[in-house]
C-alpha positions in Angstrom: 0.0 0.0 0.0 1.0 3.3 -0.8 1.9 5.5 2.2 -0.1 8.9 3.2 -0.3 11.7 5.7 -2.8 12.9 7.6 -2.8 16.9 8.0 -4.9 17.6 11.0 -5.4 15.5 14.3 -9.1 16.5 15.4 -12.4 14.8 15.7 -12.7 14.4 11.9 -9.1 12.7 11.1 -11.1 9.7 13.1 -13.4 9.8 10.9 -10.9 9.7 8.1 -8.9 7.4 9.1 -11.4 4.7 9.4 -12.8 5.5 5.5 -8.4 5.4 4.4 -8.2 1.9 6.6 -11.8 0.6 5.0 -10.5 1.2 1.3 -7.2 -0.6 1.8 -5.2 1.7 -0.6 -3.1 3.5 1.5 -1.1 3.0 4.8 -1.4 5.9 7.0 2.2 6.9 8.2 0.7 9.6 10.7 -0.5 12.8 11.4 0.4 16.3 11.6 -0.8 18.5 14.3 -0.3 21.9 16.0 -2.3 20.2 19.1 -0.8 18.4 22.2 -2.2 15.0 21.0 0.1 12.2 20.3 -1.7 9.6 19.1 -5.1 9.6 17.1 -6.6 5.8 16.4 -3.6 4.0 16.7 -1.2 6.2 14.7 1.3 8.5 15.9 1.1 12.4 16.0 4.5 13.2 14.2 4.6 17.1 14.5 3.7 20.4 13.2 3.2 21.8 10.3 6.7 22.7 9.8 7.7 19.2 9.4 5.7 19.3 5.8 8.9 20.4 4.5 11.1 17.5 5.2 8.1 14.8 5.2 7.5 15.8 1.3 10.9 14.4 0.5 9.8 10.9 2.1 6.4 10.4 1.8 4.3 11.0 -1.9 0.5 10.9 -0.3 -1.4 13.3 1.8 -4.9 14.3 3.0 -6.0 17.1 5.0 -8.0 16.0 8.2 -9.0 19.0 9.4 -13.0 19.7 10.2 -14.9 22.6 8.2 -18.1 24.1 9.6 -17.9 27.7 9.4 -14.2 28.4 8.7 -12.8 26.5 5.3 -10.0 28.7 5.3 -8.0 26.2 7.7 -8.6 23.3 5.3 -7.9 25.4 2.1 -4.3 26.7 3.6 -3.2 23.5 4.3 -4.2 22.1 0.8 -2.5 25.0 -0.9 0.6 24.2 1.8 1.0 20.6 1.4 0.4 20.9 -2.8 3.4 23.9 -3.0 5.8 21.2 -1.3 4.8 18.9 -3.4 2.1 16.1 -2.0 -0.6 14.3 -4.1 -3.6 14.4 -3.2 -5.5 11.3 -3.9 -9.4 10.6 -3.6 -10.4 9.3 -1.0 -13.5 7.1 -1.4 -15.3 4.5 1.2 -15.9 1.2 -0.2 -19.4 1.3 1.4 -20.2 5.0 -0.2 -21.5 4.9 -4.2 -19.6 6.9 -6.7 -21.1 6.7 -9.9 -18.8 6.3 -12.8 -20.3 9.0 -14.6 -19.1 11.2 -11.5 -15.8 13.2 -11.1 -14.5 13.6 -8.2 -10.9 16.5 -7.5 -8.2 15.5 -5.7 -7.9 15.5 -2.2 -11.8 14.6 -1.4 -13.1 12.2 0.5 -16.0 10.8 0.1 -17.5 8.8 3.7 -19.8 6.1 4.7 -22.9 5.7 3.3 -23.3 8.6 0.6 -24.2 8.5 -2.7 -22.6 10.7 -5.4 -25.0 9.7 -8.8 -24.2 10.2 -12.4 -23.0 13.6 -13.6 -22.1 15.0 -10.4 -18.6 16.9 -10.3 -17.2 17.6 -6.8 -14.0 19.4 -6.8 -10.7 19.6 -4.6 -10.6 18.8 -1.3 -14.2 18.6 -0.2 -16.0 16.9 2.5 -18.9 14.7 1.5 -19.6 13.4 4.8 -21.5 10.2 5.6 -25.3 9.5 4.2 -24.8 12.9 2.0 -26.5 12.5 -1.2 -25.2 14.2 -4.3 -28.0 13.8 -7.0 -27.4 13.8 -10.7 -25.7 17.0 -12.5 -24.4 18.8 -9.3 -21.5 20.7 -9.5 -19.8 21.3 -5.9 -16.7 23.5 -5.8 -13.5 23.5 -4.1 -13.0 23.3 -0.2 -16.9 22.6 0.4 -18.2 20.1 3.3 -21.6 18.8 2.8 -22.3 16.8 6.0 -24.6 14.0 7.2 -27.5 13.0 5.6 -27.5 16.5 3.8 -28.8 16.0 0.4 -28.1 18.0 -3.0 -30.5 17.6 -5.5 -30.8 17.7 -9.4 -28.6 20.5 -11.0 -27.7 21.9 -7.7 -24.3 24.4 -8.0 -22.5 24.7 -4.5 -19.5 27.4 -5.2 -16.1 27.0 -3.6 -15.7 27.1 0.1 -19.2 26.8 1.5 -20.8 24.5 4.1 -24.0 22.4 4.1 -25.2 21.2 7.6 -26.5 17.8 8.7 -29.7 17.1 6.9 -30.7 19.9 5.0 -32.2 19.8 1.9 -31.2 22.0 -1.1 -33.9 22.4 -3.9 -33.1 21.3 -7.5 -31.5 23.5 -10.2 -30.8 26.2 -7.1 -27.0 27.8 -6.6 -25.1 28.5 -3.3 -22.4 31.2 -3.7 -19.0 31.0 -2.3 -18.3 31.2 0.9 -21.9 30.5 2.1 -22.8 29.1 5.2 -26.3 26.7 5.7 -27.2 25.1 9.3 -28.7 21.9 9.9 -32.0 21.4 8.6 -32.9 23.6 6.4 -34.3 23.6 3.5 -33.1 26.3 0.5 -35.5 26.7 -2.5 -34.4 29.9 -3.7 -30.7 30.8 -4.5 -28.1 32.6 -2.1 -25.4 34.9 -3.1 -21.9 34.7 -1.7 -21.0 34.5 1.9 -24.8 34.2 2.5 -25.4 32.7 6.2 -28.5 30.6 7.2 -28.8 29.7 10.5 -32.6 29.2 10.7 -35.7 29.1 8.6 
């Protein structure tokens, strides 16, 4: 198996690392951190961020771990970070998740238990399609987006770069979600939201 690095130690590398260990492609070598943890799961925290440098020299694979909710900015640095020095981003997809292969998916996402990307759906790099999501024919989902549980995307949907779709919410088909946008837990969107729009409630 080929080896990988995990960049972030949280409550989602957990996540993560059981999807990576379920798809038997890659062998996780650790994780990087700027927390006081030193082991996540089993594997060893190795260091901080400023051991990217040297690591990139010894190891070809990484994925970033960190959590999105409101901030994507995190996630996105340390993508841009980790790619400059030189690490592949690979897709990371759970054996027990559906990927059509009509689908594209960018490099660096990972797709988690249970969801369902269908046919024509393009999700792009570094994006967090969290467990139960479903991503319904012909959506197009930018760069650095997490939609989480059970949240579902329909027909024709357009999620721009760097927004966040909460647990079970529902977003109507043919609508689009600007950049940067933020949607809470279930809600339910039928009309379409410019950038950096915030929904906390209906």
């Amino acid at each position: 198996m080929k080896k990988i690095l995990l960049i972030g130690a949280g409550g989602h590398s957990k996540s993560c690392i059981d999807v990576i260990e379920l798809q038997k492609k890659y062998k996780i070598v650790g994780l990087i951190a700027n927390k006081k943890e030193k082991e996540i799961s089993g594997y060893k925290v190795l260091g901080k961020d400023n051991l990217l440098n040297k690591l990139s020299s010894e190891i070809s694979f990484a994925l970033v771990t960190v959590g999105q909710i409101e901030n994507y900015k995190i996630r996105e640095k340390l993508f841009k970070k980790a790619s400059n020095l030189g690490f592949k981003f690979p897709q990371i997809i759970s054996p027990i998740a559906y990927v059509s292969k009509h689908a594209k998916i960018g490099d660096g996402t990972i797709i988690m238990h249970g969801a369902v990307v269908n046919a024509g759906a393009k999700v792009g790099k570094n994006c967090i399609i969290n467990s139960k999501s479903l991503i319904e024919h012909d959506v197009q989902v930018g760069d650095n987006c997490h939609i989480s549980t059970r949240a579902t995307l329909n027909g024709g949907v357009i999620i721009k770069k760097n927004s966040f779709i909460g647990s079970s919410s529902v977003i109507r088909q043919n609508i689009t979600i600007g950049e940067k946008c933020f949607i809470n837990s279930n809600i339910f969107i039928n009309k379409n939201l410019n950038n950096g729009k915030k929904i906390y409630k209906q």
